[in-house]
VOVOLUM-872786 format. One record per atom (N, C-alpha, C): atom name; x, y, z. Coordinates in Angstrom, 3 decimals, padded with zeros to 6 digits. Layout:
BEGIN
CA | X | Y | Z;
...
! end
This chain:
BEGIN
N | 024.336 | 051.810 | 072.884;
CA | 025.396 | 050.822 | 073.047;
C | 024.813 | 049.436 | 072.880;
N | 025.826 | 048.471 | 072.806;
CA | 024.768 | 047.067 | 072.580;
C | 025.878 | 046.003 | 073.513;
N | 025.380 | 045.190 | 073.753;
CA | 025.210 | 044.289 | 074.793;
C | 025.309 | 042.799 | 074.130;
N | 026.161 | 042.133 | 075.192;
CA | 026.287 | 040.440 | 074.539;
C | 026.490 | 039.783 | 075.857;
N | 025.485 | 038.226 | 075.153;
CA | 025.643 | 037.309 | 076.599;
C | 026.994 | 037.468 | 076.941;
N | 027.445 | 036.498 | 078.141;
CA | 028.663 | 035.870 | 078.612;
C | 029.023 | 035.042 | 077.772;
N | 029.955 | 034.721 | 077.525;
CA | 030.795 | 033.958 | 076.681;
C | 030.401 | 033.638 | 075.126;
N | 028.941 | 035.045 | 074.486;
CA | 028.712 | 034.707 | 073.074;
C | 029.728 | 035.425 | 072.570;
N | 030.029 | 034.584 | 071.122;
CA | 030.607 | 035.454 | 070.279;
C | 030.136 | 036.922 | 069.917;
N | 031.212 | 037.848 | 069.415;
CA | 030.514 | 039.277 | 069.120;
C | 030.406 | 038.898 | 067.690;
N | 029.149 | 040.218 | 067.223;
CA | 028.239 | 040.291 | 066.660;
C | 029.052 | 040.421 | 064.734;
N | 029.303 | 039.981 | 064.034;
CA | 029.767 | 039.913 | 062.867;
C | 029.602 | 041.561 | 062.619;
N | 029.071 | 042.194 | 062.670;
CA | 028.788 | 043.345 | 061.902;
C | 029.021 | 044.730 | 062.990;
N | 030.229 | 045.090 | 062.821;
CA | 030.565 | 046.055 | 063.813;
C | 030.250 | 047.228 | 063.541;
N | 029.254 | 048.024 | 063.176;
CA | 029.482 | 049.114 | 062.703;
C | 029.737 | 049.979 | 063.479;
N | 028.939 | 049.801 | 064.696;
CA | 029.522 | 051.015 | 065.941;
C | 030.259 | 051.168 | 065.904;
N | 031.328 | 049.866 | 066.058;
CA | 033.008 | 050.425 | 066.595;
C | 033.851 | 051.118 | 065.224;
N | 033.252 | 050.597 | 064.253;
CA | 034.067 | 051.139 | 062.774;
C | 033.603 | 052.820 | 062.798;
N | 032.149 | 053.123 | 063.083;
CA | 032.132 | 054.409 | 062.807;
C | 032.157 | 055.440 | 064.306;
N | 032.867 | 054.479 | 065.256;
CA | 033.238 | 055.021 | 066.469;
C | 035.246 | 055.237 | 066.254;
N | 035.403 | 054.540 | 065.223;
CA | 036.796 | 054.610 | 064.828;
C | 037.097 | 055.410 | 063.766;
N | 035.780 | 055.955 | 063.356;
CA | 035.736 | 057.063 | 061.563;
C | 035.759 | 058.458 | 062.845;
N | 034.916 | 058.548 | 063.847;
CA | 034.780 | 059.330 | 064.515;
C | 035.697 | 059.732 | 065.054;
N | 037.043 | 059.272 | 065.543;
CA | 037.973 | 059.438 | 066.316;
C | 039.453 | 059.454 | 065.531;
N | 039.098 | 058.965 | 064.294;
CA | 040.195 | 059.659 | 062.996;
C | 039.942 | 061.380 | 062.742;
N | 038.572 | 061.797 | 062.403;
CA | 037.993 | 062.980 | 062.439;
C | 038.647 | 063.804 | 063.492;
N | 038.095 | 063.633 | 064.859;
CA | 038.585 | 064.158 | 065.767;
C | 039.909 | 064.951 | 066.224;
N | 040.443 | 063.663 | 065.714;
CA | 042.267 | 063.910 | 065.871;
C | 042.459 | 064.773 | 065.003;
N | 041.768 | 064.633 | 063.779;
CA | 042.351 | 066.104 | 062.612;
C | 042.126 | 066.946 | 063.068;
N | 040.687 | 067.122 | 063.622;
CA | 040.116 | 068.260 | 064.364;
C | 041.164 | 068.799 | 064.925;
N | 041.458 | 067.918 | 066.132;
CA | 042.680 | 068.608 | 067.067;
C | 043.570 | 068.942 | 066.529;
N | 044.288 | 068.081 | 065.565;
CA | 045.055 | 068.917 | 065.280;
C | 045.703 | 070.173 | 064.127;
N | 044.502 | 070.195 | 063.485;
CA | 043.991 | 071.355 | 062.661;
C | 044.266 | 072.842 | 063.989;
N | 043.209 | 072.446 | 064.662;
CA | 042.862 | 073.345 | 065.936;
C | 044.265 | 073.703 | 066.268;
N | 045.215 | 072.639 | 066.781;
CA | 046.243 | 073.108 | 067.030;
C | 047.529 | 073.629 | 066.446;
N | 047.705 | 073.805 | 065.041;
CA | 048.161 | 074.277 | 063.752;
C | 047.732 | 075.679 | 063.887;
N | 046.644 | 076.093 | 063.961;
CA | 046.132 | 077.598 | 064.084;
C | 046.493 | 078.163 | 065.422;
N | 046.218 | 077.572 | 066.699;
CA | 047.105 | 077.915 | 067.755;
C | 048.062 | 078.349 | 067.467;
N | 049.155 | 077.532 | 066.985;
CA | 050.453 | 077.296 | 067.167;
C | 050.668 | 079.004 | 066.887;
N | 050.261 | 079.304 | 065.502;
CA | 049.999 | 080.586 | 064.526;
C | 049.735 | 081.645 | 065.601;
N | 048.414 | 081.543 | 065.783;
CA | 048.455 | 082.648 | 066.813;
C | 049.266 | 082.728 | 067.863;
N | 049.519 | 081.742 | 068.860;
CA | 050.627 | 081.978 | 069.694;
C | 051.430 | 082.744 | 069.712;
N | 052.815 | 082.404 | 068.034;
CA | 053.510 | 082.892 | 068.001;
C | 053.829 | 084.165 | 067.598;
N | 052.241 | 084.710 | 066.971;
CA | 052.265 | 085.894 | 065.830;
C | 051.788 | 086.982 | 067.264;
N | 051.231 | 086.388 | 068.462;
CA | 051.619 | 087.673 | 069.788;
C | 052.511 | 087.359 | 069.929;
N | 053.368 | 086.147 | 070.493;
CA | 054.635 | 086.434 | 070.723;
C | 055.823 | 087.800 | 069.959;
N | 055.489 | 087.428 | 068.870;
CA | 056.278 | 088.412 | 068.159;
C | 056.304 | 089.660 | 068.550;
N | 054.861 | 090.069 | 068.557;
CA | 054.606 | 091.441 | 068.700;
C | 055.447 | 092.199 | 069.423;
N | 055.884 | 091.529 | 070.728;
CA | 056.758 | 092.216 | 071.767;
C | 058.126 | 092.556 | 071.056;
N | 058.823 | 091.746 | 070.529;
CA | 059.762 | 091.998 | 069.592;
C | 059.863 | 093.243 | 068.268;
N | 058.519 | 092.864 | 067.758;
CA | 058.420 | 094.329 | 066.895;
C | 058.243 | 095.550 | 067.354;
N | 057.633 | 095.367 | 068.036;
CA | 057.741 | 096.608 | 069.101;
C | 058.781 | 097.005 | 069.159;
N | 059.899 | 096.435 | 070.202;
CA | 061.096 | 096.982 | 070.412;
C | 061.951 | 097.293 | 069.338;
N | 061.786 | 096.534 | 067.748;
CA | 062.115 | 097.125 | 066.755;
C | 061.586 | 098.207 | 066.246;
N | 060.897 | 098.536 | 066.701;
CA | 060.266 | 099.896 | 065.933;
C | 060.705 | 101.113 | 066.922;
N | 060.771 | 100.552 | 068.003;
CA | 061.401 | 101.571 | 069.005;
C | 062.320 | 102.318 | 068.454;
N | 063.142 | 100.775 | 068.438;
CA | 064.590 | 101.219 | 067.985;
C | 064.989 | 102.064 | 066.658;
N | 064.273 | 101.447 | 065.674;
CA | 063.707 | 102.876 | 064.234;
C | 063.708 | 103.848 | 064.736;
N | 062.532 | 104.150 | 065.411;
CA | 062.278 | 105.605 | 065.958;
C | 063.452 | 106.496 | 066.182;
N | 063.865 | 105.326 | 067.722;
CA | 065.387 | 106.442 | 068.232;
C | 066.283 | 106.531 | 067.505;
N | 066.192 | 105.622 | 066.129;
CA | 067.776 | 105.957 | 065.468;
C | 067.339 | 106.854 | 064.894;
N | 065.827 | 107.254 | 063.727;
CA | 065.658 | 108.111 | 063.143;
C | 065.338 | 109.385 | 063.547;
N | 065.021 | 109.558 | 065.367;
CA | 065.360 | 110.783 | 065.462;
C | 066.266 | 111.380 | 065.884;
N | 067.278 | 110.180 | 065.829;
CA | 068.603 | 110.657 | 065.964;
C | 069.028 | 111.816 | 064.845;
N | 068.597 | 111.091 | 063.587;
CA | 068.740 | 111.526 | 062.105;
C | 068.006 | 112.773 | 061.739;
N | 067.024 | 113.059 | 062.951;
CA | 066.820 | 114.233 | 062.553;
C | 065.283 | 114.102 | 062.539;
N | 064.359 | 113.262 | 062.469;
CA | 063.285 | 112.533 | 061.885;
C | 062.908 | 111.546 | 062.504;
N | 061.308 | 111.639 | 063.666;
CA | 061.442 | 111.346 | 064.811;
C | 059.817 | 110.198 | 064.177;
N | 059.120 | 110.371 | 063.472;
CA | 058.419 | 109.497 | 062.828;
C | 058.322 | 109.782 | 060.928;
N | 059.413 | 109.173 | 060.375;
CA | 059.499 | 108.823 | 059.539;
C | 058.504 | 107.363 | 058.867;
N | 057.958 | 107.839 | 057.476;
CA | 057.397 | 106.646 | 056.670;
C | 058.107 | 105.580 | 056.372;
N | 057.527 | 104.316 | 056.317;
CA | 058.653 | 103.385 | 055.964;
C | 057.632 | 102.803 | 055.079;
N | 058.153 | 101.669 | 054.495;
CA | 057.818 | 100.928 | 053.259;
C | 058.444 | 099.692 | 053.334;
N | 057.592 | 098.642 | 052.989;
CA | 058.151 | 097.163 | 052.744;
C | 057.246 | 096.728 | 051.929;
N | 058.063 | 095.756 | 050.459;
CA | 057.201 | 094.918 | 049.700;
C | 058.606 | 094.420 | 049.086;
N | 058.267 | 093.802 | 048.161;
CA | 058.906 | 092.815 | 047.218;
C | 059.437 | 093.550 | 045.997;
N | 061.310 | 093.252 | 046.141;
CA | 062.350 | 094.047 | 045.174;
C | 062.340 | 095.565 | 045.598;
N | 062.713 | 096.053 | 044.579;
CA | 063.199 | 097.003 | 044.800;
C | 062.698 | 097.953 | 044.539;
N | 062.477 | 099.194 | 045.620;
CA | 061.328 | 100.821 | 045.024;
C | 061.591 | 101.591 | 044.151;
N | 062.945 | 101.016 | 043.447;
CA | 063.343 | 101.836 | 042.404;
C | 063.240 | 100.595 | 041.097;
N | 062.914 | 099.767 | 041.462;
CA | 062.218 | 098.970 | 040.165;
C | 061.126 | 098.844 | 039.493;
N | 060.617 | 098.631 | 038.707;
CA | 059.352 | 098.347 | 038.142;
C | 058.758 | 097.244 | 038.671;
N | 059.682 | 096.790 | 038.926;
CA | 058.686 | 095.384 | 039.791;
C | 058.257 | 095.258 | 040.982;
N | 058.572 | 096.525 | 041.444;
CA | 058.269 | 096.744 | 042.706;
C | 056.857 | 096.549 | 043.218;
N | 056.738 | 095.301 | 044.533;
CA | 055.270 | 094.944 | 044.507;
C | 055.045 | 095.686 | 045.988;
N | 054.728 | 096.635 | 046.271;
CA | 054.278 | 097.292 | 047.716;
C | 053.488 | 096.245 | 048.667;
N | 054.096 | 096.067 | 050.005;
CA | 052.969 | 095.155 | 050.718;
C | 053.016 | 096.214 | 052.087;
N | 053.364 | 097.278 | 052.293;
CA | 052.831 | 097.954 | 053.349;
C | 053.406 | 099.573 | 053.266;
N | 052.953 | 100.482 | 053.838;
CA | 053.839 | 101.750 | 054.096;
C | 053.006 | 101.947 | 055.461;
N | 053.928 | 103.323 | 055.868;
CA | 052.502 | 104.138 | 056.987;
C | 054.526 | 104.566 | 057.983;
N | 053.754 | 105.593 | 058.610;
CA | 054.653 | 106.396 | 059.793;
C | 055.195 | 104.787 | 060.902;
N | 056.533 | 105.436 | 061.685;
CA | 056.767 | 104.261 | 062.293;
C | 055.612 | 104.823 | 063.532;
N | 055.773 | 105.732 | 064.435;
CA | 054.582 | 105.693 | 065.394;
C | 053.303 | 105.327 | 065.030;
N | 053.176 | 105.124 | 063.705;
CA | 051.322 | 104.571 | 063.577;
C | 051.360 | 103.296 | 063.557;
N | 052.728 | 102.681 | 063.499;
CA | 052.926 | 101.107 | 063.199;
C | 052.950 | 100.793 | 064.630;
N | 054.137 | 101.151 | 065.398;
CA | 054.152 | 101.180 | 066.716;
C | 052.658 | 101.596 | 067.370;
N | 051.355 | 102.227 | 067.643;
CA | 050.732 | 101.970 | 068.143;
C | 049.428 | 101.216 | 067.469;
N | 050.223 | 100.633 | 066.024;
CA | 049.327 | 099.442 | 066.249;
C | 049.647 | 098.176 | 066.315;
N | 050.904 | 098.245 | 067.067;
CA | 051.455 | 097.073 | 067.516;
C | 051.681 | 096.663 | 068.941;
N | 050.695 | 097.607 | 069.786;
CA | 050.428 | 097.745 | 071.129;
C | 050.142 | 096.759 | 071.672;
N | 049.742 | 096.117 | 072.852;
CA | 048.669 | 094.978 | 073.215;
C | 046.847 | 095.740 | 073.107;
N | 046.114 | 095.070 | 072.643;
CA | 044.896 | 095.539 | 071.866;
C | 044.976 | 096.639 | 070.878;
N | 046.521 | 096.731 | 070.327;
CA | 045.796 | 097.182 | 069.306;
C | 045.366 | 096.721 | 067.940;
N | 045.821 | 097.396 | 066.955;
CA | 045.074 | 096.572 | 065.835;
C | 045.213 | 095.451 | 065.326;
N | 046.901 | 095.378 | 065.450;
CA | 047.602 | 094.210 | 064.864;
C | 046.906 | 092.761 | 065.955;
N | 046.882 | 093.248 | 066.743;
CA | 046.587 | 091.635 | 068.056;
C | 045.326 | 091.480 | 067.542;
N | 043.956 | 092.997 | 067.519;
CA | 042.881 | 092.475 | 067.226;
C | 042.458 | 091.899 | 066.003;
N | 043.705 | 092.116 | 065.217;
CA | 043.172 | 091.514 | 063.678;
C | 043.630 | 089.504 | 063.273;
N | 044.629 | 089.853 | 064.756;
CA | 045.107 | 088.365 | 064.442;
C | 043.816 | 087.602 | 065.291;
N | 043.320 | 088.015 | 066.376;
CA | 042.185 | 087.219 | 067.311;
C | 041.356 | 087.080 | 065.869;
N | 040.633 | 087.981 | 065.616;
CA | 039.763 | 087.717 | 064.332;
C | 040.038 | 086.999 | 063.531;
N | 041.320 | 086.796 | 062.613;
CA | 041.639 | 085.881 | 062.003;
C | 041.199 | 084.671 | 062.448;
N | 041.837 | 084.010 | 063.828;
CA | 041.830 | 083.438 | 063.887;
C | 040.600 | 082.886 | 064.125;
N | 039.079 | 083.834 | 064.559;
CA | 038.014 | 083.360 | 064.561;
C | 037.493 | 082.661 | 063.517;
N | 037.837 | 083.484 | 062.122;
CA | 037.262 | 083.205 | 061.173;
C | 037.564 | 082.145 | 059.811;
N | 039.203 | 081.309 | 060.547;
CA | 039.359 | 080.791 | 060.166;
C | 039.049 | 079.273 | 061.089;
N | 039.132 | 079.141 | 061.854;
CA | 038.518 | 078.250 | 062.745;
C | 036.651 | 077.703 | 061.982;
N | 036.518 | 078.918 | 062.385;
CA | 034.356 | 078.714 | 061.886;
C | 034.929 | 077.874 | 061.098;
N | 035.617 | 078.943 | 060.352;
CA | 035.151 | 078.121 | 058.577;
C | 035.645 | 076.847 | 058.392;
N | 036.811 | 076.376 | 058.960;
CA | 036.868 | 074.993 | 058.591;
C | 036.112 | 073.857 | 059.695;
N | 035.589 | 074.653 | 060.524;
CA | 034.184 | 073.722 | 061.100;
C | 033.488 | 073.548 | 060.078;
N | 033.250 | 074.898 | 059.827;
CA | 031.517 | 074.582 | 059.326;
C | 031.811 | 074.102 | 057.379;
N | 032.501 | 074.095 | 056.772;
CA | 033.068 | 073.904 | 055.829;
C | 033.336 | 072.145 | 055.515;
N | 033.690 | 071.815 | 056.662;
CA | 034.432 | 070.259 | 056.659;
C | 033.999 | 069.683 | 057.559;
N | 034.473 | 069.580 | 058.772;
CA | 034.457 | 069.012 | 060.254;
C | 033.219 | 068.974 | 060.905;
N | 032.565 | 069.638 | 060.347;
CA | 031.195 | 069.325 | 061.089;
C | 030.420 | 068.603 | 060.463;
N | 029.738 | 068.743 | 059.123;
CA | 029.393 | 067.574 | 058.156;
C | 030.270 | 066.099 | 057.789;
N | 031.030 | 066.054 | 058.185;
CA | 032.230 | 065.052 | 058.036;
C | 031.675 | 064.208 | 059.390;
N | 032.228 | 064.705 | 060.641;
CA | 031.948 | 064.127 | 062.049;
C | 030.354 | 064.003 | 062.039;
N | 029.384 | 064.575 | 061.473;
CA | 028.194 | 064.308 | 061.322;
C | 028.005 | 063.191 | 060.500;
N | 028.328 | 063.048 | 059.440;
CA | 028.057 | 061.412 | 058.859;
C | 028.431 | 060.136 | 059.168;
N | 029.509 | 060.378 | 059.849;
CA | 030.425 | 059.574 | 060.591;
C | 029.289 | 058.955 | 061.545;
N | 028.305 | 059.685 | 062.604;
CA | 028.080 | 059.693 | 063.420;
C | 027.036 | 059.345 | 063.463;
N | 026.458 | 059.324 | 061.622;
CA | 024.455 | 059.039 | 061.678;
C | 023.794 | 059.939 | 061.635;
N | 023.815 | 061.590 | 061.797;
CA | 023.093 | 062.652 | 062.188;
C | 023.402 | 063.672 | 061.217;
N | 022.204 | 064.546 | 061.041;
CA | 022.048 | 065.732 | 060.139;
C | 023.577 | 066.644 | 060.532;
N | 023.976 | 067.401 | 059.314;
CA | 024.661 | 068.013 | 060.183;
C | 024.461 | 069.046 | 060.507;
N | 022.810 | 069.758 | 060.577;
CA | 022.431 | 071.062 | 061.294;
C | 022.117 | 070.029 | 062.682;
N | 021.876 | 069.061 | 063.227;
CA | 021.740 | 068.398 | 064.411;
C | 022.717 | 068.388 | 065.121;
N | 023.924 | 068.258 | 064.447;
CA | 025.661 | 068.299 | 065.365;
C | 025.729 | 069.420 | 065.779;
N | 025.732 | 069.660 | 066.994;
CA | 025.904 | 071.226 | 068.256;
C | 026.687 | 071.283 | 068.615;
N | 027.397 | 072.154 | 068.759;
CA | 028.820 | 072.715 | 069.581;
C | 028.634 | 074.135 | 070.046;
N | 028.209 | 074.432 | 070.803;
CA | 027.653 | 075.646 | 071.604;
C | 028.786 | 076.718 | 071.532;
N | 030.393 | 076.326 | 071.615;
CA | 031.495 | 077.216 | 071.523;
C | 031.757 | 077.241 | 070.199;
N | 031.253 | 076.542 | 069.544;
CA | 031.657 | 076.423 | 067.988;
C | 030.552 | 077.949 | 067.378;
N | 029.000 | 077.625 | 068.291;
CA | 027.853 | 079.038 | 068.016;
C | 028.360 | 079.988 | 068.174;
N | 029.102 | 080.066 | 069.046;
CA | 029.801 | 081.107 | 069.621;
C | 030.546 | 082.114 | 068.517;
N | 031.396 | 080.940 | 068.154;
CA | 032.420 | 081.575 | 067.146;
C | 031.625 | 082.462 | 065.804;
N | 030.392 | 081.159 | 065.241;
CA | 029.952 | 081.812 | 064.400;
C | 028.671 | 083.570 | 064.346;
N | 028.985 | 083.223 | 066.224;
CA | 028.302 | 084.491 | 066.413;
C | 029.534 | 085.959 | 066.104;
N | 030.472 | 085.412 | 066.807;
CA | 031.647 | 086.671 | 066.624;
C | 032.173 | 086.695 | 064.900;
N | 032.259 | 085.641 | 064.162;
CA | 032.689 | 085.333 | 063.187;
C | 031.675 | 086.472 | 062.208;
N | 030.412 | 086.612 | 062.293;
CA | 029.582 | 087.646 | 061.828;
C | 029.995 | 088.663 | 061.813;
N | 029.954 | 089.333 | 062.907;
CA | 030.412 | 090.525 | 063.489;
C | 031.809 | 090.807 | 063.394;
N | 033.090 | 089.803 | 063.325;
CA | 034.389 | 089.939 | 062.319;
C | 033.989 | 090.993 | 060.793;
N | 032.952 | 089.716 | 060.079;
CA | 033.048 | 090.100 | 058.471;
C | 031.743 | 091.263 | 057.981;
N | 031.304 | 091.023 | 059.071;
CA | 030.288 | 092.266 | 058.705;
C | 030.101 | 093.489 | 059.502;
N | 030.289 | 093.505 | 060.936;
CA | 031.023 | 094.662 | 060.964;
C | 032.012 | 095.091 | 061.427;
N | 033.060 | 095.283 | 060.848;
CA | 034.512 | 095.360 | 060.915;
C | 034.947 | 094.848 | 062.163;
N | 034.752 | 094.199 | 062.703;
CA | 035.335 | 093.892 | 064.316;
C | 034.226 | 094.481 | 065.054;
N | 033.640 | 094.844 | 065.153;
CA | 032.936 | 095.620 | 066.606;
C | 032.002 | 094.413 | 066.977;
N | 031.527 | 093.947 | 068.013;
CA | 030.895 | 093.340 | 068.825;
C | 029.428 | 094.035 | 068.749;
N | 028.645 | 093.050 | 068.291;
CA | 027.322 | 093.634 | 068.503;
C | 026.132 | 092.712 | 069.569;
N | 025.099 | 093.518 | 069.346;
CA | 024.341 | 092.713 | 070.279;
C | 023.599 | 091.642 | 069.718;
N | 023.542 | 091.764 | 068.522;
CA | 022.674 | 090.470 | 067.841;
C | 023.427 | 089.311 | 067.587;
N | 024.900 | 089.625 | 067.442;
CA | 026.198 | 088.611 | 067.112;
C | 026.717 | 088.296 | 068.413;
N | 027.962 | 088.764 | 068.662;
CA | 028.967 | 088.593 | 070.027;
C | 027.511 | 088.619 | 071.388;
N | 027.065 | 089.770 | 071.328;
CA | 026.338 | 090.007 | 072.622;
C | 025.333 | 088.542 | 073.006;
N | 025.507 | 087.590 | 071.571;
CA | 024.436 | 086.519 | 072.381;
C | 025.098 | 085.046 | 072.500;
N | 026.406 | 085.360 | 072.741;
CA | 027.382 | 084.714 | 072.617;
C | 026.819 | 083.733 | 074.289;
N | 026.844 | 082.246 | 074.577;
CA | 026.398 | 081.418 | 075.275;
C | 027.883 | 081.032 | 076.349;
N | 028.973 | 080.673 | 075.926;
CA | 029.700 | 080.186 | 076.487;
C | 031.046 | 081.291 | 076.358;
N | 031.131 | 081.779 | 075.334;
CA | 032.722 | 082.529 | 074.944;
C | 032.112 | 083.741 | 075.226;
N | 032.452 | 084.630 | 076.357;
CA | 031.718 | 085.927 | 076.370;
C | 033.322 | 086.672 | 076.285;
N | 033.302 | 086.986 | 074.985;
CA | 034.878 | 087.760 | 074.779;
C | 034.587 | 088.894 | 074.429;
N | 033.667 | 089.285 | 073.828;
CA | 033.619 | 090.535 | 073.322;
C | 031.979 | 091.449 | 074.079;
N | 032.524 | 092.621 | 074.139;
CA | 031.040 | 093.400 | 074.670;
C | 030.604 | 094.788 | 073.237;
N | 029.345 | 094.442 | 073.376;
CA | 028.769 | 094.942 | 072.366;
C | 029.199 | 096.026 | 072.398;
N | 029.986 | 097.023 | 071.025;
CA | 029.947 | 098.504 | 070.583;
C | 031.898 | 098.460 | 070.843;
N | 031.926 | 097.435 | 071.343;
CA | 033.652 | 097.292 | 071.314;
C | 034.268 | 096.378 | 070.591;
N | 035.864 | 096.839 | 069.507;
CA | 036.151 | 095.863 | 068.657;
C | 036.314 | 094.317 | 069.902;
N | 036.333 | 093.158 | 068.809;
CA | 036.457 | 091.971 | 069.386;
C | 037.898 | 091.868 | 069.337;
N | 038.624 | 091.013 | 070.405;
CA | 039.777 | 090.718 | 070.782;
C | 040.135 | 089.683 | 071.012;
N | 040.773 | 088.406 | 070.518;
CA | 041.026 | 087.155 | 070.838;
C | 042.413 | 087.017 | 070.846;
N | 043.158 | 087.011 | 072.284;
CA | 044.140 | 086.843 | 072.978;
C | 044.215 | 085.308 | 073.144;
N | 045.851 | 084.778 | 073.555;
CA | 046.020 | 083.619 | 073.871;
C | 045.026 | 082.574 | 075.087;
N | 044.461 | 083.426 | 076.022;
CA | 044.076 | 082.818 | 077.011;
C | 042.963 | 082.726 | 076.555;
N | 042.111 | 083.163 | 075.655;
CA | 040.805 | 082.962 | 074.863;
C | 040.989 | 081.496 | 074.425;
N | 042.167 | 081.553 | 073.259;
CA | 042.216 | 080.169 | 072.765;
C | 042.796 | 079.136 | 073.063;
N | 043.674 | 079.053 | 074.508;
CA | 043.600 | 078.312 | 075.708;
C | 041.789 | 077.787 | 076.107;
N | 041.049 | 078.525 | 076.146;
CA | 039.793 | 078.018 | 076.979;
C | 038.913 | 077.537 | 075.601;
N | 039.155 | 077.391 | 074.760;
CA | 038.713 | 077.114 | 073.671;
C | 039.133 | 075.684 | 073.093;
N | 040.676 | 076.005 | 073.315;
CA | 041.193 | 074.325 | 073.730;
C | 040.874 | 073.618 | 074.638;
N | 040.145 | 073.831 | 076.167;
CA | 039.614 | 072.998 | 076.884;
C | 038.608 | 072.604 | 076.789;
N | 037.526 | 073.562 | 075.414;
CA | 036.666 | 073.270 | 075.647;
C | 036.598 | 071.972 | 074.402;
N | 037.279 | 072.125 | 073.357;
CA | 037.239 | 071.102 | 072.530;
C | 037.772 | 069.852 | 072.925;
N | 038.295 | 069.882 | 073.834;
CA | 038.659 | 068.146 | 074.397;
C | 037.339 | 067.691 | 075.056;
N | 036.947 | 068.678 | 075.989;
CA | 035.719 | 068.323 | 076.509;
C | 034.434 | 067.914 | 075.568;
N | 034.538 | 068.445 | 074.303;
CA | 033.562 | 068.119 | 073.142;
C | 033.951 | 066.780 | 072.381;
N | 035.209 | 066.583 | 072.563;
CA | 036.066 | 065.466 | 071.762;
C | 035.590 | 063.997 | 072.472;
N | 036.036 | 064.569 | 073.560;
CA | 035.939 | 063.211 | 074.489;
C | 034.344 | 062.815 | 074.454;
N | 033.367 | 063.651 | 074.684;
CA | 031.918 | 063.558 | 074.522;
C | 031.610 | 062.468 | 073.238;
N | 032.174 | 062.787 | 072.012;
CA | 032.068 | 062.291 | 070.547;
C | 032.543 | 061.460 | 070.500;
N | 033.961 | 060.984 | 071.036;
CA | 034.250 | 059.481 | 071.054;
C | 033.570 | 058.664 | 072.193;
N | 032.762 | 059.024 | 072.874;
CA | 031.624 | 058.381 | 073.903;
C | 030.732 | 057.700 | 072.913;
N | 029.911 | 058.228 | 071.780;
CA | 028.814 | 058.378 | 071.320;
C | 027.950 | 059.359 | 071.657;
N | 028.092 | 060.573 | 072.522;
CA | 027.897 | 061.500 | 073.030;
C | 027.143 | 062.852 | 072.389;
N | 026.486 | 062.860 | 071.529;
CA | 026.105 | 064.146 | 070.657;
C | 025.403 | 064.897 | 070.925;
N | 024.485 | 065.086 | 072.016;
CA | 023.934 | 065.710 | 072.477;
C | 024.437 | 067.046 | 072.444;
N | 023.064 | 068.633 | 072.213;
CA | 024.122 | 069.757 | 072.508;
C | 024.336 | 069.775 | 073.772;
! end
């Protein structure tokens, strides 16, 4: 920080405050990037409860019909067209239990959302807020940000499961236990949001320390 007599003029050449003001433009995208992907996940469990009860309701009408897990199909136009573009099939009970709480559908959206997070850290926001700031950007630390890119591994390489060299050395986000898929629920990225204000506020300090 820098320092001025009593009653001298300030210093012609502000750069602190200009790149304490590049820093806190950054930030805000940050946040609200961060909170754009929230929003996403939020609502894509919310749903779930709803599809659920739609698929229920499939079920009981179709075994009304005679046909108690019937295949279904959804894509684009029509199955009796040529243009028919397939974007899913499968039994309604296999849809229904993977539209459980932990099952596949929730664990594939937590993952998503891991791996889209990393990446536009480590992609943008971290070299960005690093120049801003004066510093390498392997020097800029975010310990929950390690985190991510520890589970973020173990997302793309092995299918979800939590390992011990990835998730298991996870410092601050202990979400996942090794040999079990990873799961990122709302209250995950609730504490993920507290922790980035707490990192935010640090950075508009001058604060960089890990």
């Amino acid at each position: 920080s820098r320092c001025f007599d009593q009653g001298a003029p300030p210093m012609a050449d502000d750069s602190f405050g200009k790149r304490q003001a590049t820093i806190a433009t950054l930030t805000d995208q940050l946040a609200a990037f961060l909170n754009d992907v929230g929003i996403a996940h939020y609502f894509a469990f919310a749903g779930l409860d709803k599809q659920r009860a739609d698929v229920e309701e499939m079920i009981r009408m179709s075994a009304e019909a005679g046909n108690d897990d019937p295949d279904v199909f959804a894509g684009i136009g029509s199955p009796a067209s040529a243009q028919w573009a397939p974007y899913l099939t499968g039994s309604l009970k296999t849809i229904l239990a993977d539209l459980a709480p932990r099952g596949k559908v929730s664990d594939l959206l937590g993952q998503m959302w891991i791996v889209v997070v990393f990446t536009a850290w480590e992609s943008h926001y971290r070299a960005a807020i690093a120049a801003a700031a004066g510093v390498a950007t392997d020097e800029l630390s975010w310990p929950a940000m390690g985190d991510l890119r520890r589970m973020r591994h173990d997302v793309v390489h092995h299918r979800g499961v939590a390992t011990e060299r990835g998730t298991g050395r996870c410092e601050l986000l202990k979400w996942g236990t090794p040999g079990e898929v990873i799961s990122v629920g709302p209250p995950h990225v609730a504490r993920f949001s507290q922790l980035t204000a707490e990192r935010i506020r640090r950075w508009t300090r001058g604060d960089f320390a890990a």
